[in-house]
N, C-alpha and C positions, 0 to 999 in steps of 0.2 A: 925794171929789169926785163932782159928779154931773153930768150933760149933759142938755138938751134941745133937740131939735129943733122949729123953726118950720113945720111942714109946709104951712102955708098960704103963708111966704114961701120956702123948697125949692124951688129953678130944677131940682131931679134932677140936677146937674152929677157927681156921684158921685166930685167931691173928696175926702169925709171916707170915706168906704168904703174909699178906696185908702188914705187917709193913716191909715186908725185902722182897721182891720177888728176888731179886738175890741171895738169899741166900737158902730161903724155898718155899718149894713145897708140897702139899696137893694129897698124893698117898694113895690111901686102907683107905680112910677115915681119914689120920692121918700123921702130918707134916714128911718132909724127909728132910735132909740137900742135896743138890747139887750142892754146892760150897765147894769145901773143897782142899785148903786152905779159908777162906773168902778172898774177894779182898777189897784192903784198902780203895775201894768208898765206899764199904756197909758195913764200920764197927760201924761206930756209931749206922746205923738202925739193926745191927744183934744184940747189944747189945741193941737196945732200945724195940727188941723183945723178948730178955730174960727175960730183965727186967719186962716184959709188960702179959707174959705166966701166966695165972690164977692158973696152978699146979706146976710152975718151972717144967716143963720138958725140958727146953732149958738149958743146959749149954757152955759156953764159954770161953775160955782160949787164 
């Protein structure tokens, strides 16, 4: 699985940081992915952080 962040549309709400910290990280005010591939422990919370993003700037595949 992979994830990417929308950095242009990233309100910095720092939802998916709390809800997937192995996955996202809170750089220049605005989530970054730094896990990439995702590792199969955090894939239900990277998805539960997509799900969870107030602008869908998270996608996953």
């Amino acid at each position: 699985m992979r994830a990417g962040v929308d950095r242009e549309t990233c309100t910095g709400c720092g939802s998916c940081a709390e809800t997937c910290p192995e996955v996202f990280r809170m750089e220049e005010g605005r989530s970054k992915v730094h896990a990439d591939p995702v590792p199969e422990s955090a894939e239900e919370s990277c998805e539960k952080a997509a799900d969870n993003c107030p602008v869908d700037a998270i996608k996953v595949e």
